[in-house]
C-alpha positions in Angstrom: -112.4 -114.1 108.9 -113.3 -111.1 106.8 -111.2 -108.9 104.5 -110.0 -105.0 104.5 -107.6 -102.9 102.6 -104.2 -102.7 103.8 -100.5 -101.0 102.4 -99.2 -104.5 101.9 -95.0 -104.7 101.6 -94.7 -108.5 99.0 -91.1 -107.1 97.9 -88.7 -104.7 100.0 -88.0 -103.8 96.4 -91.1 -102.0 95.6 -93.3 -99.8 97.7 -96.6 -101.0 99.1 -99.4 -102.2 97.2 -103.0 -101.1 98.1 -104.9 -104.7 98.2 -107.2 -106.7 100.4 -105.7 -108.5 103.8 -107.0 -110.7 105.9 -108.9 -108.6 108.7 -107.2 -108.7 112.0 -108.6 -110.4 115.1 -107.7 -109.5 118.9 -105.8 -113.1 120.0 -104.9 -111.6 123.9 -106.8 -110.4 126.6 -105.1 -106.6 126.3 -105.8 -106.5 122.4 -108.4 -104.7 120.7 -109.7 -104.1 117.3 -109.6 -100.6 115.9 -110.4 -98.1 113.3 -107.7 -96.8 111.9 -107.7 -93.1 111.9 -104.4 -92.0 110.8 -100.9 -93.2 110.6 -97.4 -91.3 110.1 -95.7 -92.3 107.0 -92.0 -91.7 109.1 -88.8 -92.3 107.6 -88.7 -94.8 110.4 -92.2 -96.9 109.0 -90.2 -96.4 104.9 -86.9 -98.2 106.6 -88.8 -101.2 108.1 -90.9 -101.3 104.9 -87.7 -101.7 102.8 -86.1 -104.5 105.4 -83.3 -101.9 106.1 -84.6 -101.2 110.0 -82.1 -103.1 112.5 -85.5 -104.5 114.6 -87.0 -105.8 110.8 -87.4 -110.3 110.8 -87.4 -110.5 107.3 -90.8 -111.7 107.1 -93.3 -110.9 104.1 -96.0 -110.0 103.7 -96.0 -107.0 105.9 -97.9 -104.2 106.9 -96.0 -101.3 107.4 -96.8 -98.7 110.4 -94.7 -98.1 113.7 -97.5 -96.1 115.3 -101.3 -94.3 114.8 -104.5 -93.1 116.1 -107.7 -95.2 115.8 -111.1 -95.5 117.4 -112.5 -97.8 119.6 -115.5 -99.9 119.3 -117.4 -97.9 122.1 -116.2 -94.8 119.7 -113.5 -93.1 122.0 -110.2 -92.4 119.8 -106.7 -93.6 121.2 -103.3 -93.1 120.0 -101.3 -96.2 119.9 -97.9 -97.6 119.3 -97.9 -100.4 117.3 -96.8 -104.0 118.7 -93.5 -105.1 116.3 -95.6 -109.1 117.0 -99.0 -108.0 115.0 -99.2 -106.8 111.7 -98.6 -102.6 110.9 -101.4 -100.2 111.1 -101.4 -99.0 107.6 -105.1 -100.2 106.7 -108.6 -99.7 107.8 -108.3 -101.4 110.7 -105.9 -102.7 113.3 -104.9 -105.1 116.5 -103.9 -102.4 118.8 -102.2 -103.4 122.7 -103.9 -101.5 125.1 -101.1 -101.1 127.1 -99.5 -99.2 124.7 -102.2 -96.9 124.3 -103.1 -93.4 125.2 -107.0 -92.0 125.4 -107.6 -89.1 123.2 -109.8 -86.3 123.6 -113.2 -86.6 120.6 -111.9 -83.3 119.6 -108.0 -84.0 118.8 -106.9 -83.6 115.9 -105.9 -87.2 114.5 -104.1 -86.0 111.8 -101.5 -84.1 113.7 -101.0 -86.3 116.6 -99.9 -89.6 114.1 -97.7 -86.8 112.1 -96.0 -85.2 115.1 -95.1 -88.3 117.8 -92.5 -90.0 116.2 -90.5 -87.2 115.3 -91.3 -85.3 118.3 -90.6 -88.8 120.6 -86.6 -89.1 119.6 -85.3 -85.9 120.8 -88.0 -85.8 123.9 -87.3 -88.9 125.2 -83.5 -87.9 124.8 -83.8 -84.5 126.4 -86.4 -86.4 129.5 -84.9 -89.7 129.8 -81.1 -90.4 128.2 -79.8 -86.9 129.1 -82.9 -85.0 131.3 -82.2 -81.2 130.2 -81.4 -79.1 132.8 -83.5 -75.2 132.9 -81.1 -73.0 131.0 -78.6 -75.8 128.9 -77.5 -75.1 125.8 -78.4 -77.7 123.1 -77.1 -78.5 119.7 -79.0 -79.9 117.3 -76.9 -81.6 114.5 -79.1 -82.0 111.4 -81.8 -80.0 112.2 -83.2 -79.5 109.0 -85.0 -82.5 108.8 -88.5 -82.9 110.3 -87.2 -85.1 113.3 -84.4 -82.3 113.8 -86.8 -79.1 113.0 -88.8 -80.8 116.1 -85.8 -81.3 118.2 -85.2 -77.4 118.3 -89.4 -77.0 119.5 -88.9 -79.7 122.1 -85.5 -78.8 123.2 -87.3 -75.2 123.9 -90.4 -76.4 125.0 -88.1 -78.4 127.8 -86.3 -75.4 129.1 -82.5 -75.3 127.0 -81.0 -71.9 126.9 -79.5 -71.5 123.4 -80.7 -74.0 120.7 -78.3 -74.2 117.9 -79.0 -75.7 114.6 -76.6 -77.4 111.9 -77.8 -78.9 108.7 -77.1 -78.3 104.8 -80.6 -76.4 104.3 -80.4 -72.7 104.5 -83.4 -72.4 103.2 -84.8 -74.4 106.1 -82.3 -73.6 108.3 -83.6 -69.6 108.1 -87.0 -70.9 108.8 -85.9 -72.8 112.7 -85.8 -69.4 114.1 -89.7 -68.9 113.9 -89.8 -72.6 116.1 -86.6 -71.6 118.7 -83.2 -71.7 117.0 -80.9 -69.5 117.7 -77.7 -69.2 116.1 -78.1 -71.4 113.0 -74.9 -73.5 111.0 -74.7 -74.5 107.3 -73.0 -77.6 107.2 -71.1 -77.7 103.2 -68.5 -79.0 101.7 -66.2 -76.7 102.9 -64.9 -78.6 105.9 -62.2 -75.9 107.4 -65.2 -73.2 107.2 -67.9 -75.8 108.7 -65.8 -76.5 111.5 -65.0 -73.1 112.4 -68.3 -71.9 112.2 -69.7 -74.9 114.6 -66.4 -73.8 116.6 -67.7 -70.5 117.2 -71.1 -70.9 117.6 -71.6 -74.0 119.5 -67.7 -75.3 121.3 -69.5 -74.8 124.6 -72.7 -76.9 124.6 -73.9 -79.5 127.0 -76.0 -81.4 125.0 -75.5 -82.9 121.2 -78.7 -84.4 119.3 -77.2 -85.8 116.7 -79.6 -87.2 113.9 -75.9 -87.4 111.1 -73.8 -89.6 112.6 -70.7 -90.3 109.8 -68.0 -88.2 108.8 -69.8 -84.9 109.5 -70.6 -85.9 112.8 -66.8 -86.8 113.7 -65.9 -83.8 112.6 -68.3 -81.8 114.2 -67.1 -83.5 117.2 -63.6 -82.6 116.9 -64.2 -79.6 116.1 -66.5 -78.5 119.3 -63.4 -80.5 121.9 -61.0 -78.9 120.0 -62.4 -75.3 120.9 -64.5 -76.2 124.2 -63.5 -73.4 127.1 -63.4 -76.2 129.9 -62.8 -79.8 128.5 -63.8 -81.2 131.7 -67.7 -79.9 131.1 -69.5 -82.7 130.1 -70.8 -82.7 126.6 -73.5 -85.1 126.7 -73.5 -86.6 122.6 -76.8 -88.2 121.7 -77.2 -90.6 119.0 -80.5 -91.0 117.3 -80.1 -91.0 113.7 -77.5 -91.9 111.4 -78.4 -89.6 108.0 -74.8 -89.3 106.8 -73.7 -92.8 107.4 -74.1 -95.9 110.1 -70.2 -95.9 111.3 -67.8 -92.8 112.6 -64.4 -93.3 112.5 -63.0 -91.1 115.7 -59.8 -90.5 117.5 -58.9 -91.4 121.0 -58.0 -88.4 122.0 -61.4 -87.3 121.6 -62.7 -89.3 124.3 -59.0 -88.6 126.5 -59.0 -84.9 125.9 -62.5 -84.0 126.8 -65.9 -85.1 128.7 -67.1 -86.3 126.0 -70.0 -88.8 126.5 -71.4 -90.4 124.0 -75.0 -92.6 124.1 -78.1 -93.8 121.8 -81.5 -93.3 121.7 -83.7 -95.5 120.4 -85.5 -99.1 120.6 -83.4 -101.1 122.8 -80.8 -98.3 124.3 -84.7 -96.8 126.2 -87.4 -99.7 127.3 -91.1 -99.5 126.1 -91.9 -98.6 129.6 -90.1 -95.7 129.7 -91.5 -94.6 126.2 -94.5 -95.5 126.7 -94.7 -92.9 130.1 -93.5 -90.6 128.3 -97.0 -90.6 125.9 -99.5 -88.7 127.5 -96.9 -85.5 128.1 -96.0 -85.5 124.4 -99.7 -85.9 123.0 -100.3 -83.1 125.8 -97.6 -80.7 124.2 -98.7 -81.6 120.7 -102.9 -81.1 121.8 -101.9 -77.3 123.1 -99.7 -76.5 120.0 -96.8 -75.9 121.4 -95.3 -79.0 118.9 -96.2 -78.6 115.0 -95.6 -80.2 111.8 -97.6 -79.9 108.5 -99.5 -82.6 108.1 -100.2 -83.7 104.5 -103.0 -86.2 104.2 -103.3 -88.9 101.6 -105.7 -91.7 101.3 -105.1 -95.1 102.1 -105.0 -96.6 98.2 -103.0 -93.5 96.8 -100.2 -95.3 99.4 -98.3 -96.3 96.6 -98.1 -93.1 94.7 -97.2 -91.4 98.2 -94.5 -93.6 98.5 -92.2 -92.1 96.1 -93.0 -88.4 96.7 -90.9 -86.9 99.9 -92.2 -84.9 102.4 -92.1 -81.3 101.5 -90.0 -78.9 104.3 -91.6 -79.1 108.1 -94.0 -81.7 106.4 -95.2 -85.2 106.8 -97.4 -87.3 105.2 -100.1 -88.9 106.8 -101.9 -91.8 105.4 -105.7 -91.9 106.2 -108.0 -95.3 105.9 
């Protein structure tokens, strides 16, 4: 067995270290060895690298990666997802599960496909899948001004909602969704009594919540959307995906009494691999024609360590590249 370079996790204490790894070798009749191309260094891949992810086993070493684009040994490029039973994709080359593959064209751009899919997947398989958006809905996206939420507004337009309105602390960024779909736009502060009214006003009659908060802000905003709704009995479809502000809400009955309020998750577990994994060539599709975007910032494989600590800039994320 030979050796490559690898982002290697020896500590959820530290970031990863840049050092040789054993290279991998295909063990099933679906696997295949490939060149790592580019892989998204997600919020998602820095949880499971720190042990903190509820699907992590504890086990170290690790290499980190949830997902990527690599080539093939006949030279055709696939994106993959990565299999949580074979080591991450963060080095120069990977075991890959063809079944949870999608071919890539030789002209896509690598870079922007392993930066855009996993935060572009949460809110589309929400908006396709958990809660199938409906031509004309109106959407709220609560903490939009991350990269996974600035990407909620594009797909929740992309998928036919009405009004998109976004809530987050940024106002800088917030300022900035309306050049990618938003349209009325919420500071969430301090000032609960003022947050709640404005979320009151500009969102009480919604259908659909994404929710990427969770916590206190998001039991607030809650209450304060059933508190002003027009017609309680319309459904407000509430979807969990990320919990930013905290993992636990504490929330009144009468919330769920008062109002059609539905609440649901989205993620690994609440949505099965299949159903994710159909939902792959549509995204890659939408990202391909440009009608999903992020900034991409590209850093090589042994700077990982360095890249670790540095955040990703506004509408940005890093990508590492082999």
């Amino acid at each position: 067995m030979g050796s490559m370079h690898a982002a290697v996790v020896t500590s959820f204490d530290e970031p990863p270290h840049y050092q040789e790894f054993d290279a991998p070798t295909k063990s099933g009749g679906d696997q295949e060895v490939v060149d790592v191309l580019a892989v998204g260094l997600h919020p998602r891949v820095r949880t499971g690298a720190s042990g903190g992810h509820y699907t992590s086993t504890g086990r170290l070493p690790m290499i980190p990666g949830v997902d990527g684009v690599g080539r093939l040994d006949d030279g055709s490029r696939v994106y993959f997802v990565a299999d949580d039973d074979l080591p991450g994709p963060m080095a120069e080359k990977a075991v890959i599960d063809m079944r949870r593959t999608v071919r890539l064209a030789e002209d896509s751009d690598a870079e922007m496909i392993a930066a855009a899919m996993n935060p572009a997947m949460s809110s589309w398989v929400a908006l396709r899948c958990r809660v199938p958006i409906e031509a004309g809905q109106d959407v709220l996206i609560l903490g939009a001004t991350g990269n996974a939420g600035t990407m909620a507004v594009q797909v929740a337009k992309l998928l036919g909602a009405g009004r998109v309105v976004s809530a987050g602390r940024d106002a800088t960024r917030l300022k900035a969704l309306s050049r990618v779909g938003a349209g009325e736009t919420v500071q969430l502060s301090e000032d609960h009594d003022t947050t709640a009214a404005a979320l009151a006003e500009a969102a009480a009659d919604v259908d659909i919540v994404i929710d990427y908060l969770w916590g206190e802000p998001a039991a607030r905003a809650m209450m304060a959307l059933l508190t002003a709704r027009a017609d309680r009995s319309l459904a407000m479809n509430w979807i969990q995906i990320g919990a930013m502000a905290g993992p636990t809400m504490e929330l009144p009955s009468v919330a769920l009494r008062s109002a059609n309020l539905r609440i649901q998750g989205n993620g690994q577990g609440a949505v099965s691999a299949e159903v994710y994994l159909g939902e792959l060539p549509a995204l890659i599709e939408a990202i391909g024609a440009g009608q999903l975007q992020i900034a991409t910032r590209a850093v090589p494989l042994r700077d990982v360590e360095a890249a670790w600590s540095v955040p990703d800039g506004p509408g940005e994320r890093t990508v590492i590249i082999p």
